[in-house]
C-alpha beads as a LAMMPS data file, in Angstrom:
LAMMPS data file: protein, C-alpha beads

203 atoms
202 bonds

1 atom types
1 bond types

-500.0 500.0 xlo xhi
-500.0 500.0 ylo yhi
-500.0 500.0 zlo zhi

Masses

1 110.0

Atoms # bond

1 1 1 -277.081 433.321 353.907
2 1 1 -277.072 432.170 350.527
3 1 1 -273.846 430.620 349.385
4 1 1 -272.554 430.944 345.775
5 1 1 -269.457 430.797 343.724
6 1 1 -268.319 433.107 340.698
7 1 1 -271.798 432.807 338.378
8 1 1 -269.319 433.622 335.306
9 1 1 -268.216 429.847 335.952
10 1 1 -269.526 426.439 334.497
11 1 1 -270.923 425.896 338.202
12 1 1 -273.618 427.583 340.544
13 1 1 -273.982 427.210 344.233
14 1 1 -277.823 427.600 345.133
15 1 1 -279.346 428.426 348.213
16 1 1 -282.941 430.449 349.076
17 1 1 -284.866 430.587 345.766
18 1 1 -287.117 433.285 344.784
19 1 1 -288.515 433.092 341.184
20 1 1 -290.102 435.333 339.269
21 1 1 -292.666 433.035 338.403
22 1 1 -294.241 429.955 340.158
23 1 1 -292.030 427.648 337.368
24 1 1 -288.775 429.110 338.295
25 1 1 -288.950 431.129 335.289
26 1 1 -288.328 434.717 334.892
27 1 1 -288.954 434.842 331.251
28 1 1 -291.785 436.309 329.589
29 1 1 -294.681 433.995 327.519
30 1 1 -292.843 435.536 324.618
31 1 1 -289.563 433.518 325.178
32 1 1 -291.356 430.766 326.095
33 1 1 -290.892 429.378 322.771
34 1 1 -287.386 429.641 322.871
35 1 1 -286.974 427.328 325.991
36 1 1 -285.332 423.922 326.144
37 1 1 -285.488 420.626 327.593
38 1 1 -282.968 419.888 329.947
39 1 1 -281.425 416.281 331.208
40 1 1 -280.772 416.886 334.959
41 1 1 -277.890 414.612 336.271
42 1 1 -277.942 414.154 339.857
43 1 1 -273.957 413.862 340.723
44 1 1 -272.951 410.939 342.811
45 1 1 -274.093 407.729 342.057
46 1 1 -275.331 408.903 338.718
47 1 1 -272.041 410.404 336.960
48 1 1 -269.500 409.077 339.295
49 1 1 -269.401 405.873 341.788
50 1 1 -270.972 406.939 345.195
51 1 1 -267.911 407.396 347.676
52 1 1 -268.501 409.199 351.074
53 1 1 -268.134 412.991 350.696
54 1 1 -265.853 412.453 347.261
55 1 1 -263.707 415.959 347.122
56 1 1 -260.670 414.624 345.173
57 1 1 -260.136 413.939 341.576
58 1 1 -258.159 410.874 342.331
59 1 1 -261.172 409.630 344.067
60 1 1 -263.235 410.451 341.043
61 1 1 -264.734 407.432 338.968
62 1 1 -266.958 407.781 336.227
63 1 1 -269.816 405.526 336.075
64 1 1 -270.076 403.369 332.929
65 1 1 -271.959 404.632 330.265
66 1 1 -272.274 408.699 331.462
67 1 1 -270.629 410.157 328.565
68 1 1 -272.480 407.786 325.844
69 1 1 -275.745 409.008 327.444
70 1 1 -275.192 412.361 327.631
71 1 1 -274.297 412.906 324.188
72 1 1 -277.359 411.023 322.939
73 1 1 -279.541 413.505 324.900
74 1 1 -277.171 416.687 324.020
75 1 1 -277.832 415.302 320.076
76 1 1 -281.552 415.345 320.878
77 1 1 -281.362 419.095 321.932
78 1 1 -281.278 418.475 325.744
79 1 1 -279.048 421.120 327.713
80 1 1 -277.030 419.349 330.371
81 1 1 -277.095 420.078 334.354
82 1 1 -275.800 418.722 337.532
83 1 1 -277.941 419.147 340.493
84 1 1 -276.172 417.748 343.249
85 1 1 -276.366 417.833 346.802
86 1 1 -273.446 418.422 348.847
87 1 1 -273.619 418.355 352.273
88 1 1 -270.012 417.694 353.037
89 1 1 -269.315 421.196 352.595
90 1 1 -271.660 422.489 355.850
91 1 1 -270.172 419.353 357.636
92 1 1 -266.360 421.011 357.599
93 1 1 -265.055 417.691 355.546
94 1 1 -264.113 419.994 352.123
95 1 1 -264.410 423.417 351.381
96 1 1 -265.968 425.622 348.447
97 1 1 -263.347 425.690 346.613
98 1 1 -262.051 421.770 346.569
99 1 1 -266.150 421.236 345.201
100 1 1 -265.155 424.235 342.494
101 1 1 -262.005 422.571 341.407
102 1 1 -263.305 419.223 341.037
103 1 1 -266.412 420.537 339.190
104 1 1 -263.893 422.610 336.745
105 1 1 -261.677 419.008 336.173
106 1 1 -265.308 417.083 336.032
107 1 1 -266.508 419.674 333.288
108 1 1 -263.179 419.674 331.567
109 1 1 -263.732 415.476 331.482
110 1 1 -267.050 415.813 329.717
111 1 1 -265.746 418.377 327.232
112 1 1 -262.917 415.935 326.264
113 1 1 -265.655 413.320 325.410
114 1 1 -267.505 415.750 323.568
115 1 1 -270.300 416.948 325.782
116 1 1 -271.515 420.600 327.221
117 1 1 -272.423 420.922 330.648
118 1 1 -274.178 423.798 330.978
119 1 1 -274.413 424.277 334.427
120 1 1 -273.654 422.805 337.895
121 1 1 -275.923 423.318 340.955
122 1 1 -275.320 422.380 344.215
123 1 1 -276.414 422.852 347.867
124 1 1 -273.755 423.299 350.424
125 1 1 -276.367 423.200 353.128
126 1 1 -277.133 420.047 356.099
127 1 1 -280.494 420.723 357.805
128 1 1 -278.724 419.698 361.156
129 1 1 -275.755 422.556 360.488
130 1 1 -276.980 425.265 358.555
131 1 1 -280.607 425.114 358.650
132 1 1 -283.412 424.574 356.041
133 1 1 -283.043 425.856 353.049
134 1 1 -284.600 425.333 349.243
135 1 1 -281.965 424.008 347.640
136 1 1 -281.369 420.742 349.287
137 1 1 -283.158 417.524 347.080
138 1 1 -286.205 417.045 348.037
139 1 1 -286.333 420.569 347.463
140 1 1 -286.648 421.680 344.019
141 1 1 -284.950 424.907 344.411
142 1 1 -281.996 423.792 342.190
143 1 1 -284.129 423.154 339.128
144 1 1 -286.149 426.073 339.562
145 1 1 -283.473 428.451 339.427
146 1 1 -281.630 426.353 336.593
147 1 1 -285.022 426.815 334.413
148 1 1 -285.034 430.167 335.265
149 1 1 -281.352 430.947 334.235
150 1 1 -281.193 428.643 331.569
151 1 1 -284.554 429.293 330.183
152 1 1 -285.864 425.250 330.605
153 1 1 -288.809 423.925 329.943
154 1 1 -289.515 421.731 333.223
155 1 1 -292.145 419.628 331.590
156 1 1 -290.756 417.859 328.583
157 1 1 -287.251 417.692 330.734
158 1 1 -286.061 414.430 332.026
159 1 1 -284.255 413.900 335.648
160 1 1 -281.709 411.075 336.483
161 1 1 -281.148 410.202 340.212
162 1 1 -280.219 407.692 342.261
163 1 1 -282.125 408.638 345.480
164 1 1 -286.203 409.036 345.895
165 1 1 -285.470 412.460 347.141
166 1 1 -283.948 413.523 343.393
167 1 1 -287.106 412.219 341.798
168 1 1 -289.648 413.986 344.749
169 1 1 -287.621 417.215 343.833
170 1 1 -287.965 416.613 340.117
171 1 1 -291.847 416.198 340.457
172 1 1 -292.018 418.951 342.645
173 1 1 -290.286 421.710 340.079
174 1 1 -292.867 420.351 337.682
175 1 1 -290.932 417.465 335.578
176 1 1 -293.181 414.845 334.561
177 1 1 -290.190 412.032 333.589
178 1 1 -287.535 410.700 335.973
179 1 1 -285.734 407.353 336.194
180 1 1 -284.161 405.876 339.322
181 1 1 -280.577 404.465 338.676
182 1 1 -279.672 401.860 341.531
183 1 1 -278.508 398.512 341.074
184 1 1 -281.587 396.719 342.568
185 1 1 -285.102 397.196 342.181
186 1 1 -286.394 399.277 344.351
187 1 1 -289.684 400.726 345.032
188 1 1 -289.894 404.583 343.672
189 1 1 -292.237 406.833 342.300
190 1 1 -289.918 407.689 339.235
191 1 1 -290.746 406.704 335.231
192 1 1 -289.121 403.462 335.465
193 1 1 -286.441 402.214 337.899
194 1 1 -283.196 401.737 335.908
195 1 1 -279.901 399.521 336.122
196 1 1 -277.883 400.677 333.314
197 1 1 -277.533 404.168 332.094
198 1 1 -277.593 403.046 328.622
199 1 1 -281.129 401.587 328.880
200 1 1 -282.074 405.344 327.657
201 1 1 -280.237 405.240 324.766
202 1 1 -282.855 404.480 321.912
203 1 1 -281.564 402.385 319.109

Bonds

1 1 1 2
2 1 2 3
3 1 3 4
4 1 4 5
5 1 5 6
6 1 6 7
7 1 7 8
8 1 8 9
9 1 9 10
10 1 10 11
11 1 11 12
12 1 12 13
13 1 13 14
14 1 14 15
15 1 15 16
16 1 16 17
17 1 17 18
18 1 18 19
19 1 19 20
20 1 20 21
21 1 21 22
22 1 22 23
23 1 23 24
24 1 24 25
25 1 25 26
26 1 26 27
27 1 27 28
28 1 28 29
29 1 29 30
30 1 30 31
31 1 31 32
32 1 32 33
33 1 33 34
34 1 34 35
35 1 35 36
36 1 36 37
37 1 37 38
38 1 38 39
39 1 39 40
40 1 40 41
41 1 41 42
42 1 42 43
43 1 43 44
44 1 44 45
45 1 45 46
46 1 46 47
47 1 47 48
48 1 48 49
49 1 49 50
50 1 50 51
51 1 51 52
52 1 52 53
53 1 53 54
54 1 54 55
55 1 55 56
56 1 56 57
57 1 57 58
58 1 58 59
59 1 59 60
60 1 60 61
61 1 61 62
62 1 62 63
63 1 63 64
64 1 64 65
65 1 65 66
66 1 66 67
67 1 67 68
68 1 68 69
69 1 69 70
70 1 70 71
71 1 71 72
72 1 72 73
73 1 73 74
74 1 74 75
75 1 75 76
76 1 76 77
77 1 77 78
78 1 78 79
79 1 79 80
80 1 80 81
81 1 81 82
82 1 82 83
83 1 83 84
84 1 84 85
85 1 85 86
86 1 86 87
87 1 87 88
88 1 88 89
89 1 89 90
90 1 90 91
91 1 91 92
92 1 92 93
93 1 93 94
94 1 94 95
95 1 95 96
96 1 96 97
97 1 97 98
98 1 98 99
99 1 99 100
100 1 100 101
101 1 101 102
102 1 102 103
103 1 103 104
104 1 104 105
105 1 105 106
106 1 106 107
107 1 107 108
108 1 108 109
109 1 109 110
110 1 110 111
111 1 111 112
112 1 112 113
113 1 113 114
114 1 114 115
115 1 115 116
116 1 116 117
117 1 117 118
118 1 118 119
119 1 119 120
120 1 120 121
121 1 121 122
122 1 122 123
123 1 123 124
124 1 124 125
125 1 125 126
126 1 126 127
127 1 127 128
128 1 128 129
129 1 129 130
130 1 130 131
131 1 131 132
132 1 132 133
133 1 133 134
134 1 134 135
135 1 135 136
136 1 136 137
137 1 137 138
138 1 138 139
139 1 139 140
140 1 140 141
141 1 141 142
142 1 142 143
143 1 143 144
144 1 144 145
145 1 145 146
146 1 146 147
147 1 147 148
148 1 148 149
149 1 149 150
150 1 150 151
151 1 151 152
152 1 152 153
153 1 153 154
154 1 154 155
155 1 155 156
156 1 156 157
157 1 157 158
158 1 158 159
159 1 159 160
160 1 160 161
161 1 161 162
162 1 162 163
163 1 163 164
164 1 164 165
165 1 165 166
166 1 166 167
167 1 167 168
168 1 168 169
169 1 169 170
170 1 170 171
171 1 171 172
172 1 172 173
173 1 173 174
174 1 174 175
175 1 175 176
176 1 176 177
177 1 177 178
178 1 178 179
179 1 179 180
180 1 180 181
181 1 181 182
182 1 182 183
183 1 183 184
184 1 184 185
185 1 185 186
186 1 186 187
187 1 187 188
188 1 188 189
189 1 189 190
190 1 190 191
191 1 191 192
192 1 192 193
193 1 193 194
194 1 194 195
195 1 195 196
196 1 196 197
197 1 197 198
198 1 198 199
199 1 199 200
200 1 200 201
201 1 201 202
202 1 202 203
C-alpha cells in the first residue's frame, strides 16, 4: 500500500510508481521545453551528518558547506529535491509524522539561508518489513515521480549521494552526472568521487 503524506506540503512520501511515460514524465513533447534541471540531494550523509535513524531536530547537524552549494545550483536554475531513504519508519523506530516535522523544520532551515526546496521524497519501506517496492534507492522510483511532478529534465540533472545505491538509482532514472560524497576514496561508478561539497562550486 502506497504510503504518502499531505501532497499540498513541501514533502512527498513515494511508494509503487507508475509513470505516464518510460522517463517518469507525464508531460507532453510540448512542455518539454519548459522542463528543468534538478540537483537531487540524497538526505543523510549529504545534508546532515549520518546518525542512526536521525528523527529529532536536536539530533540534526548540517553538513558543512550544504547551504553554499545549494544556492550556487538554485542560481544556475537547478530546482532542489531530497530523495531520501528512510527505512526507520517500516522498522517501528519513528513514525510519519516525526519524518514530516523534521522535514517542515529542515525546509524552514534552508529557507532561512535563502534556498527553495522544492520537494522531499522519501521511502518509508525495508525490503525485510514491508516488502519490495520502487521507491527504495537503488530504485529510481523517487526521481521518476519527482520529474514527473516537477516537470525535470533527468538528463542534464545532477545527483549527490553518499551511497553507490543513490548513484545506481540516479543512472537508472536516466541521469547521466552524479558525485559520491564520502570522506575516503572509494570505488563508485559516479562522475567523480567527492570529499567536500564545495568542490562543485565553480569559481
Amino acid at each position: 500500500m502506497a504510503s504518502s503524506l499531505n501532497e499540498n506540503k513541501p514533502w512527498q512520501s513515494q511508494s509503487d510508481v507508475h509513470p505516464e511515460r518510460e522517463d517518469g514524465s507525464g508531460h507532453t513533447s510540448g512542455e518539454a521545453a519548459l522542463k528543468k534541471p534538478a540537483l537531487f540531494l540524497d538526505r543523510d550523509g549529504v545534508i546532515n551528518i549520518e546518525k542512526n535513524y536521525l528523527h529529532k531536530k536536536e539530533d540534526f547537524e548540517f553538513i558543512d558547506g550544504i547551504f553554499k552549494l545549494c544556492r550556487y545550483y538554485q542560481d544556475k536554475g537547478y530546482i532542489l529535491v531530497v530523495v531520501t531513504n528512510q527505512s526507520g519508519i517500516a522498522r517501528g523506530y519513528y513514525s510519519e509524522m516525526d519524518f514530516a516535522n523534521l522535514t517542515f523544520w529542515m525546509i524552514n532551515a534552508f529557507s532561512e539561508q535563502g534556498v527553495e526546496i522544492s520537494q522531499v521524497y522519501h521511502c518509508p519501506h525495508h525490503p525485510d518489513i514491508s516488502g519490495e517496492c520502487e521507491c527504495r534507492k537503488p530504485h529510481p522510483g523517487m526521481l521518476l515521480k519527482a520529474a514527473g511532478e516537477l516537470n525535470i529534465d533527468l538528463e542534464k540533472s545532477v545527483l549527490i549521494g553518499d551511497s553507490e545505491r543513490d548513484i545506481e538509482a540516479a543512472y537508472r532514472a536516466g541521469l547521466k552526472e552524479t558525485y559520491l560524497f564520502s570522506e575516503g576514496e572509494k570505488e563508485t561508478s559516479a562522475t567523480q568521487n567527492i570529499h567536500s561539497l564545495l568542490t562543485l562550486i565553480k569559481k
